[in-house]
Wavefront OBJ file of the C-alpha trace (Angstrom):
o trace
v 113.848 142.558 90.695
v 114.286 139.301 92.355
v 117.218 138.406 93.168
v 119.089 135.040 91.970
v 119.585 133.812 95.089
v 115.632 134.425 96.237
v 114.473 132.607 92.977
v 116.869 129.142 93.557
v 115.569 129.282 97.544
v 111.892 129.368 95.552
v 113.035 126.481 93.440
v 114.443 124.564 96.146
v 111.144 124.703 97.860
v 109.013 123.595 95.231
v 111.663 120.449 94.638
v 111.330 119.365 98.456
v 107.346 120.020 98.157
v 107.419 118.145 94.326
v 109.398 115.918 96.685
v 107.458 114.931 99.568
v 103.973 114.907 97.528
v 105.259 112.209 95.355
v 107.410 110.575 98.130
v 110.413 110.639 96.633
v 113.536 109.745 98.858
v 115.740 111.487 96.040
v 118.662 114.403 96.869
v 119.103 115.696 93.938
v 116.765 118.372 91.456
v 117.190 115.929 88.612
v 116.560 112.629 90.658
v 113.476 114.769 92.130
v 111.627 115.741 89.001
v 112.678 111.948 87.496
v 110.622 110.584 90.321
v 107.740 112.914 89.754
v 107.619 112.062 86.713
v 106.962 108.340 86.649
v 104.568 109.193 89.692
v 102.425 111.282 87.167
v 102.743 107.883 85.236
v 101.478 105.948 87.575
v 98.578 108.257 88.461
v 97.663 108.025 84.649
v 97.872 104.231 84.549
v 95.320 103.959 87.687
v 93.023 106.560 86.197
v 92.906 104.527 83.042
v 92.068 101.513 85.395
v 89.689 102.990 87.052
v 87.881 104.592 83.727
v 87.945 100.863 82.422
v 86.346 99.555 85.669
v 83.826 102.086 85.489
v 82.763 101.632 81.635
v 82.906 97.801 82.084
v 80.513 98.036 85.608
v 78.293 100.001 82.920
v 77.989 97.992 80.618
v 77.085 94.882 82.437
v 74.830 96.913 84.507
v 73.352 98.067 80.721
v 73.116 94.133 80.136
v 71.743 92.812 83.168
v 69.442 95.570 84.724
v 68.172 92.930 86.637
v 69.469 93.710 90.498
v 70.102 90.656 92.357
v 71.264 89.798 95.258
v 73.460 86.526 96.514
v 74.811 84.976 99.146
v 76.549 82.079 99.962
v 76.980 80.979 103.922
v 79.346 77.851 104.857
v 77.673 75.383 107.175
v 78.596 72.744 109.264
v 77.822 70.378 106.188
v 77.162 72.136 103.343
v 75.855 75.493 102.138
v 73.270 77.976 102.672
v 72.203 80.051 99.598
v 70.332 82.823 99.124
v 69.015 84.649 95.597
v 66.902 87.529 95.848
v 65.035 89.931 93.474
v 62.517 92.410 93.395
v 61.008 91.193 90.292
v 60.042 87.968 89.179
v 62.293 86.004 87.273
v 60.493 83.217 85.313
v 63.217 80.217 84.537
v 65.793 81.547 86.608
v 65.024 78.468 89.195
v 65.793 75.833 86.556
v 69.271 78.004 86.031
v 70.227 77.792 89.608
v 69.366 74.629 89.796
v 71.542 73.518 86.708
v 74.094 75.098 87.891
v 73.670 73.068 91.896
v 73.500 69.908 89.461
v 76.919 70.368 87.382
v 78.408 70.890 91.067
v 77.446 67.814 92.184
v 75.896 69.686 94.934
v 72.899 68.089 96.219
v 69.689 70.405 97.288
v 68.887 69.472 101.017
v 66.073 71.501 101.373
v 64.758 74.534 99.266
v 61.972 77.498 99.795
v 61.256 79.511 96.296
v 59.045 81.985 95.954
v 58.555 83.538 92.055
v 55.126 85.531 92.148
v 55.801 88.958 92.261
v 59.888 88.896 93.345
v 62.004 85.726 92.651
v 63.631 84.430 96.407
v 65.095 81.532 96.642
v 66.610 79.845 99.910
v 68.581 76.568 99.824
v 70.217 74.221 101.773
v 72.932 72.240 99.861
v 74.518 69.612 100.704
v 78.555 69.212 100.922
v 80.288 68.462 97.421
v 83.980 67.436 97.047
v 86.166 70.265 96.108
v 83.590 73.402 95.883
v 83.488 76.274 98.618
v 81.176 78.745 99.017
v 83.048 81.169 96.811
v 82.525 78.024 93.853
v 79.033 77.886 94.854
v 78.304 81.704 94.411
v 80.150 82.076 91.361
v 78.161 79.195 89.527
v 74.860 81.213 91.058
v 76.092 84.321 89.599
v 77.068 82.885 85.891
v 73.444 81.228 86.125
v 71.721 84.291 86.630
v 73.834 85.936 83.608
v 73.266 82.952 81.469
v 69.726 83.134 82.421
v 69.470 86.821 81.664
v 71.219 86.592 78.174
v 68.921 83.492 77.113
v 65.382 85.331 78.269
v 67.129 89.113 76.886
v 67.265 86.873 73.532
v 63.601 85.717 73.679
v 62.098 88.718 74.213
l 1 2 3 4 5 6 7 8 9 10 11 12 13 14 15 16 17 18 19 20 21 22 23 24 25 26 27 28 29 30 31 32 33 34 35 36 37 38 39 40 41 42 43 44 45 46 47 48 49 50 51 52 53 54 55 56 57 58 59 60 61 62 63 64 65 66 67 68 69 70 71 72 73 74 75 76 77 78 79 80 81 82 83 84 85 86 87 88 89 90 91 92 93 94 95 96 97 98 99 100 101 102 103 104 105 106 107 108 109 110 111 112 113 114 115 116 117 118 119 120 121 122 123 124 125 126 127 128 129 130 131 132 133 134 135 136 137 138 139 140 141 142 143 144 145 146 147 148 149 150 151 152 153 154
């Protein structure tokens, strides 16, 4: 039989381990398992984030299986932006451009290619009040209002 003494030096280890895993500054058992406790929370409340990040990335990858690619560069007066994808994407210029147009951002110079991928490269011009971060988030909600309108035609 173990003795009393050998089973609370047992439980007083598995406190200070409870207690450093969970990074608890607590000195007491009570204060200990309290603080595990609403660690265990915690965990839950990120793995429920994550699960709703992952089902949500699914679903608009379900909706737009359409892989594109965009970037937006700052220049010294204006923007350089960049839309690329493997497949050809008929309308999808007009929808960028829109989108330049309700900017105010004014198209400098542009190269597009649609045949058998859709590439665009543009120079914009500077617009009062947009960055680059504007610019590629009116690109990207193009491309998905693009996507929903020729998803409906089809």
């Amino acid at each position: 039989m173990v003795s009393r003494e050998h089973k609370r030096a047992g439980l007083h280890e598995k406190l200070q381990l409870l207690r450093s895993i969970t990074n608890s500054h607590a000195m007491n058992n009570a204060s200990i398992i309290v603080d595990a406790s609403k660690y265990i929370q915690e965990l839950k409340h990120k793995v429920e984030r994550l699960n709703q990040d992952v089902a949500a990335a699914q679903t608009s990858n379900n909706r737009n299986p359409l892989p594109m690619q965009v970037t937006v560069e700052t220049l010294e007066k204006g923007y350089l932006i960049n839309v690329f994808s493997d497949k050809s994407c008929p309308g999808l210029l007009v929808s960028v451009l829109e989108a330049f147009q309700e900017l105010g951002l004014n198209v400098l110079e542009a190269r597009v290619s649609c045949t058998d991928s859709f590439r665009l490269q543009a120079v914009g011009g500077e617009s009062e009040c947009v960055d680059a971060q504007v610019v590629k988030q009116a690109v990207l909600q193009a491309i998905k209002n693009w996507s929903g309108s020729s998803e409906q035609q089809e």
